[in-house]
DRENTILUM-844550 format. One line per 5 residues: number of its first residue (from 1); their letters; for each residue y, z, x of C-alpha. Coordinates in pm, whole numbers. Layout:
BEGIN
NUM) A) Y,Z,X | ...
//
This chain:
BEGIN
1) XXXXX) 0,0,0 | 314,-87,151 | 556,241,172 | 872,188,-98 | 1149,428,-128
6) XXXXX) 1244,410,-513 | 1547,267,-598 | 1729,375,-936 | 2059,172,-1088 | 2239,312,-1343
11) XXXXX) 2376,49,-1597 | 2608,197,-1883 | 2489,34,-2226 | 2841,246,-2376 | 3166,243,-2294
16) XXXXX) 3365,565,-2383 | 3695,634,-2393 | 3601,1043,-2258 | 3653,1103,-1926 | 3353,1320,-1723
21) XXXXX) 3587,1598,-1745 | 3648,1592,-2095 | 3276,1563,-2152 | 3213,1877,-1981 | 3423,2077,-2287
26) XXXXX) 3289,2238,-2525 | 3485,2090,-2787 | 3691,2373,-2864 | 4063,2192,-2842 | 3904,1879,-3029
31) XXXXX) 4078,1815,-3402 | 3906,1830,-3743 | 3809,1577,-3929 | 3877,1635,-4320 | 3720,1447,-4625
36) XXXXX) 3680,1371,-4983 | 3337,1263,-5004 | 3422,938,-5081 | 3482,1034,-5395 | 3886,1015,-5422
41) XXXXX) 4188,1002,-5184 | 4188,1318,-4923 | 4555,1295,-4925 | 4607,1499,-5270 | 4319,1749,-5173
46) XXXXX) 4546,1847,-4895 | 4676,2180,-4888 | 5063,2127,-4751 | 5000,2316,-4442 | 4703,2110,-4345
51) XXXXX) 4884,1789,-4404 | 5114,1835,-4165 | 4906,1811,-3870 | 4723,1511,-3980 | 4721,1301,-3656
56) XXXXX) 4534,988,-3822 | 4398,858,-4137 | 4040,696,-4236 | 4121,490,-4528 | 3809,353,-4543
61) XXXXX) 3626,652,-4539 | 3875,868,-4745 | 3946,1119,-4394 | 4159,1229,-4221 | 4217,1412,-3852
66) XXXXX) 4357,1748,-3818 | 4480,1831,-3479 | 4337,2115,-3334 | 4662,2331,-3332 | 4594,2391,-3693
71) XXXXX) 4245,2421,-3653 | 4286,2784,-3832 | 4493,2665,-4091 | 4211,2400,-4153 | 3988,2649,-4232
76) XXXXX) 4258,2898,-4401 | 4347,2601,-4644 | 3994,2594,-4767 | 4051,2843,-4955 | 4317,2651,-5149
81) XXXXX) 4122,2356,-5191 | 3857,2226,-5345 | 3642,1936,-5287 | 3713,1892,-4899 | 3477,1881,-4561
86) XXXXX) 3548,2021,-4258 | 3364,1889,-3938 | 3501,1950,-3579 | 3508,1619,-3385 | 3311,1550,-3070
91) XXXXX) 3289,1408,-2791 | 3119,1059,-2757 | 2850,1089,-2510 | 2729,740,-2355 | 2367,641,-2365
96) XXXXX) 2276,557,-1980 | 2015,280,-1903 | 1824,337,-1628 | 1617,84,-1347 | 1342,226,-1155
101) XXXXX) 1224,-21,-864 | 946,3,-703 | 667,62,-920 | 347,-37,-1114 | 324,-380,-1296
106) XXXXX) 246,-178,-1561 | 563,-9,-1652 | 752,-296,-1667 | 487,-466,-1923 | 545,-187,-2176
111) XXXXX) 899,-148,-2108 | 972,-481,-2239 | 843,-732,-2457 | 819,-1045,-2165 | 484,-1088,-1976
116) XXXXX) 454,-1038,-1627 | 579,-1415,-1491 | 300,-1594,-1346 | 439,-1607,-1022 | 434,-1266,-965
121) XXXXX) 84,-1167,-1111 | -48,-1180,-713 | 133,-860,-656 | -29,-694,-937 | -115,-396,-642
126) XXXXX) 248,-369,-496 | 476,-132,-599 | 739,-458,-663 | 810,-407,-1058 | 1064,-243,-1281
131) XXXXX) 1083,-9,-1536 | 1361,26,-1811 | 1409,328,-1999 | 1694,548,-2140 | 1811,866,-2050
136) XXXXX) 1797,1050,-2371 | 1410,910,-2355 | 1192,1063,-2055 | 1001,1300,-2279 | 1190,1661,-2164
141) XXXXX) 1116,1915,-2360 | 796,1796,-2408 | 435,1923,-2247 | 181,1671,-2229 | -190,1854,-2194
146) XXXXX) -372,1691,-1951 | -738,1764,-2011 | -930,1636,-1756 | -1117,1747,-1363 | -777,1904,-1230
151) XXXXX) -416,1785,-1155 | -242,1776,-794 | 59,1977,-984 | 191,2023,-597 | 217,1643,-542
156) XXXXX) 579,1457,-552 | 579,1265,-808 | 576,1553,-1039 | 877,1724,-924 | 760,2042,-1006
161) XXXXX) 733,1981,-1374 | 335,2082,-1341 | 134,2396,-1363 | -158,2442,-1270 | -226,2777,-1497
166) XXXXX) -569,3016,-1399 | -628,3063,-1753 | -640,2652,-1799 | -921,2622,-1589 | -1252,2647,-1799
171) XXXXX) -1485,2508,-1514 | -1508,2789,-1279 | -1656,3108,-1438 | -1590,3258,-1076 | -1216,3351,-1022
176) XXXXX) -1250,3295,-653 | -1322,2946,-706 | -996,2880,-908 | -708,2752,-705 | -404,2509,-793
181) XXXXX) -584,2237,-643 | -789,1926,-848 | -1128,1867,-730 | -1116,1492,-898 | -842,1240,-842
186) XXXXX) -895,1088,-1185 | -715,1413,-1335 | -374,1344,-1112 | -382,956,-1190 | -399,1022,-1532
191) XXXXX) -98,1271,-1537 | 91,1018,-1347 | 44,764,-1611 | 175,983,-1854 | 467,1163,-1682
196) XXXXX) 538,1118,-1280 | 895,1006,-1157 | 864,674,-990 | 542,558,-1128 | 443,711,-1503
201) XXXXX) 604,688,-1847 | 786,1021,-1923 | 951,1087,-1624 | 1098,1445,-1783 | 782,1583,-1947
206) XXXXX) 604,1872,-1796 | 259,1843,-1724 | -15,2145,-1789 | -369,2096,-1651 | -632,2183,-1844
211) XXXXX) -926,2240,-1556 | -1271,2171,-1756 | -1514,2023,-1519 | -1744,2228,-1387 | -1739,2351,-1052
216) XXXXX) -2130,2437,-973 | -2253,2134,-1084 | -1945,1890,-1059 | -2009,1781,-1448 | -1779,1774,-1772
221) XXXXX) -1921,2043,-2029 | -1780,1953,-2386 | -1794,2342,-2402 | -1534,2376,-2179 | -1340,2078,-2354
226) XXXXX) -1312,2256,-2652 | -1192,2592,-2448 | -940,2371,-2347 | -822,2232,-2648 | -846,2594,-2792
231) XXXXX) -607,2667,-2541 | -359,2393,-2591 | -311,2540,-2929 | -262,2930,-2882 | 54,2775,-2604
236) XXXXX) 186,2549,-2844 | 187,2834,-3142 | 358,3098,-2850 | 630,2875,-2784 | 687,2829,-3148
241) XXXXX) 524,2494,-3219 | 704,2340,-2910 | 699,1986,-2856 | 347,1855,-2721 | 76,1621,-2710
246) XXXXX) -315,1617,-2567 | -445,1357,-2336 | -818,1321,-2316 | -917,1088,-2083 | -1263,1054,-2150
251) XXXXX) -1557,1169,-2384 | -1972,1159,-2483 | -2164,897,-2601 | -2232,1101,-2934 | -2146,1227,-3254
256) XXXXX) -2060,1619,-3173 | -1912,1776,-3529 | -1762,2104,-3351 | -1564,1850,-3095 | -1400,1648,-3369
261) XXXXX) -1342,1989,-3528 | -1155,2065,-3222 | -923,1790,-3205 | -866,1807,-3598 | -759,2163,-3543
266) XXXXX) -513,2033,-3269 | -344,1729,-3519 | -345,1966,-3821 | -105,2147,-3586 | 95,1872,-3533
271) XXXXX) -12,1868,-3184 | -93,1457,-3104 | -408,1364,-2898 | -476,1073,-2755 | -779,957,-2602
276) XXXXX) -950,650,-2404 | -1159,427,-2566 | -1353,372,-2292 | -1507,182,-1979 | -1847,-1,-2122
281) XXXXX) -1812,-329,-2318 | -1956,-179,-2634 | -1789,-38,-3006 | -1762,355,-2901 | -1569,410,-3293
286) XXXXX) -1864,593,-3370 | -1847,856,-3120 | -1645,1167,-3072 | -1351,1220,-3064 | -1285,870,-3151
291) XXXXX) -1409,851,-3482 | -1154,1167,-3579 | -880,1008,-3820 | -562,1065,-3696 | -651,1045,-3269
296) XXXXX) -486,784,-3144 | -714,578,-2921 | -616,337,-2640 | -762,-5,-2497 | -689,-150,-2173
301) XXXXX) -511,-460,-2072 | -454,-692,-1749 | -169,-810,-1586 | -190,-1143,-1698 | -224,-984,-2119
306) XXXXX) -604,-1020,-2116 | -794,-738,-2266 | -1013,-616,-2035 | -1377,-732,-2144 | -1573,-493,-1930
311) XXXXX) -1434,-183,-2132 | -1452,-49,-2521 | -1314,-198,-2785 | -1344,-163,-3180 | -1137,-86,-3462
316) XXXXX) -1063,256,-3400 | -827,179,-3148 | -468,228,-3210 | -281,43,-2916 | -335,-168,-2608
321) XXXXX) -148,-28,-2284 | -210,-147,-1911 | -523,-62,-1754 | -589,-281,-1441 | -504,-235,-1088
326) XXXXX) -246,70,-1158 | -62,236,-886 | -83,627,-933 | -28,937,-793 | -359,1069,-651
331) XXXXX) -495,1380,-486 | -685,1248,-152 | -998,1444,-60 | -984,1303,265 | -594,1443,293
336) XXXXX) -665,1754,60 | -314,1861,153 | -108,1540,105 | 94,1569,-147 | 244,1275,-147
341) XXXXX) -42,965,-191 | -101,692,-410 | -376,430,-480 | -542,187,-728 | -728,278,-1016
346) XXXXX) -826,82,-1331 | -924,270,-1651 | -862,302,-1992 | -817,681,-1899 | -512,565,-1721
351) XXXXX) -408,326,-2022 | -406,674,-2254 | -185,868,-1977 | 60,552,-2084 | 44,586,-2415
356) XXXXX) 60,988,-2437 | 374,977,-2223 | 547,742,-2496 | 430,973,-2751 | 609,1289,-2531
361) XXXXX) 894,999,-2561 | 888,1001,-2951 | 850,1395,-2959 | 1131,1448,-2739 | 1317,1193,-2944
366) XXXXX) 1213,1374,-3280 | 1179,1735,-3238 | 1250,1813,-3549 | 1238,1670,-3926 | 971,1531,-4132
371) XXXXX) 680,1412,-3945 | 286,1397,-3908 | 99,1393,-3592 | -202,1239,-3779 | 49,964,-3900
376) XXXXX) 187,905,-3523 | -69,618,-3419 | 65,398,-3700 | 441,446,-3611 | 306,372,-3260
381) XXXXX) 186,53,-3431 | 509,-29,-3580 | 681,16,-3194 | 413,-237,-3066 | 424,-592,-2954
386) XXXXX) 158,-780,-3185 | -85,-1061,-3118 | 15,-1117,-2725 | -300,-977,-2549 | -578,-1250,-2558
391) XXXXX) -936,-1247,-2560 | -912,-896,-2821 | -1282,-866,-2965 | -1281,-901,-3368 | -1151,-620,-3530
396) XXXXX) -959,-475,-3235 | -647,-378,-3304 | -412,-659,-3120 | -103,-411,-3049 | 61,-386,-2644
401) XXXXX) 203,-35,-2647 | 606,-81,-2595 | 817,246,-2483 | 1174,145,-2567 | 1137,235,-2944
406) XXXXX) 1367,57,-3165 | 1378,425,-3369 | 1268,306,-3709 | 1172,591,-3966 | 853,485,-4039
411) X) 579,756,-3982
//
């Protein structure tokens, strides 16, 4: 991999008429805006005193602006009045677009709806692409739940905004074998997908590892899995329903009732999980948790907007996100200390990291108001670029996850 110092521009997509210093106020020597309702002129609702610091007039919306010297006889002269609003006014703030250089083909594909030019497909390896994104939209606030064989929370490209907690790791029974260190690398790519600086989708969530291989026998219990989601749930209900969503990169070839239980548990509590369909080219719909109405379940693509016929496919799945040739964060086992190494991979595993770092995208865009997490995979939908991937098997979902939502109320 050549080495690539990342490059960020700054492009304003708003042009205010606030200075940086005015921005930093909090608003307290703005004027008040007064109206009717629309319902009839704000000029006879006036009481006198208030009408003599009216700076300027909205005809069209039946307002007015009150400077903020008479910001107490505003709200004095509402006691005179009837059938007036008061709202302070505020500052404009500019929404900032931002350019990362320097990273994975696959950011750029879901940041916009052009494919990768031809000419350029040969570098599908090289950190040579861009990714747009806003910066109201980088999923802060938001924890994405990595379950998976460990997370590198010490490396880079997370910035610190990973943990690594004890109590997350459901592998090790011994507490002498827990340590803030991954014993897979597939863990670390997959939280890199979904949230690193330079090279994942949510650049501002926070990352928790949720530890549940195990470390005796270096296998994946669905015992633990379920510990895990368990867990997920009682720090989601502490923090008082916070923001959050539940990656699970991976799964069994079989119908287990007390898994899908599990993740049912987690969308009933508006908590989002997304999971991989899978790396065999058979229908997996009929295993868990995929069959669980309301998971949202990701396919993989290619650089060239093939779908990749050596993994899963079927109707359960919800989108279609990169999954070829990534470049990801990794945790070396050669290097065990390096904290700063990437490489590689292709997966659908790495294809859901993309897809639950634009739902931490939505949740930070939405944290509050009326909204379902089992009714999130078919707003995801409605975001999506449709019929561009070729080669989709029959009854596959043709849908290339896109991150920079035009917001539509749909779900």
């Amino acid at each position: 991999m050549p080495s690539c110092v990342p490059i960020v521009l700054v492009m304003l997509s708003v042009l205010c008429t606030a200075s940086a210093d005015e921005q930093a106020r909090d608003g307290s020597d703005l004027g008040w805006f007064v109206w009717s309702g629309g319902l009839r002129s704000v000029g006879g609702l006036l009481h006198p005193t208030i009408a003599l610091g009216v700076e300027r007039r909205y005809d069209g919306v039946n307002a007015v602006l009150v400077g903020s010297g008479t910001a107490s006889s505003v709200m004095a002269g509402l006691g005179y009045t009837k059938g007036v609003a008061v709202e302070r006014d505020a500052y404009f703030q500019p929404h900032t677009h931002y350019e990362v250089h320097n990273t994975c083909w696959a950011l750029e594909r879901v940041s916009g709806p052009d494919p990768i030019a031809e000419d350029r497909r040969h570098l599908v390896g090289a950190r040579q692409f861009s990714y747009f994104y806003e910066d109201d939209r980088t999923g802060a606030g938001v924890t994405i739940f990595i379950l998976d064989g460990g997370v590198l929370c010490t490396h880079q490209e997370f910035q610190g905004r990973a943990s690594c907690p004890v109590e997350g790791d459901f592998g090790a029974t011994d507490p002498e074998k827990r340590a803030n260190r991954p014993i897979t690398a597939h863990g670390t790519m997959v939280a890199g997908a979904a949230a690193s600086l330079d090279l994942g989708v949510a650049s501002g969530a926070t990352i928790v590892s949720l530890q549940f291989i195990n470390r005796d026998t270096g296998s994946y219990l669905v015992s633990s899995a379920i510990a895990g989601i368990e867990y997920a749930r009682s720090l989601v209900r502490k923090a008082a329903n916070a923001p959050a969503v539940i990656n699970i990169s991976g799964g069994a070839d079989l119908e287990l009732r007390l898994l899908d239980a599990a993740v049912t548990a987690a969308i009933n509590d508006n908590i989002p999980v997304v999971v991989s369909v899978g790396n065999s080219p058979v229908n997996r719909c009929g295993f868990s948790p995929l069959r669980v109405p309301g998971v949202i379940v990701v396919g993989a693509t290619t650089i060239d907007d093939r779908f990749n016929q050596e993994y899963s496919f079927g109707p359960c799945v919800t989108v279609l996100a990169p999954g070829v040739e990534l470049t990801l964060p990794i945790w070396d086992d050669e290097d065990p200390d390096a904290t700063d190494v990437t490489q590689n991979a292709s997966g659908t595993s790495f294809s859901a990291g993309y897809v639950s770092g634009a739902v931490a995208i939505f949740r930070g865009m939405r944290r509050t108001g009326p909204w379902r997490a089992d009714r999130l995979g078919i707003w995801l939908q409605t975001q999506s670029e449709p019929g561009l991937i070729e080669d989709v098997p029959k009854g596959t979902p043709n849908l290339l996850l896109q991150t920079t939502f035009a917001w539509k109320d749909r779900h």
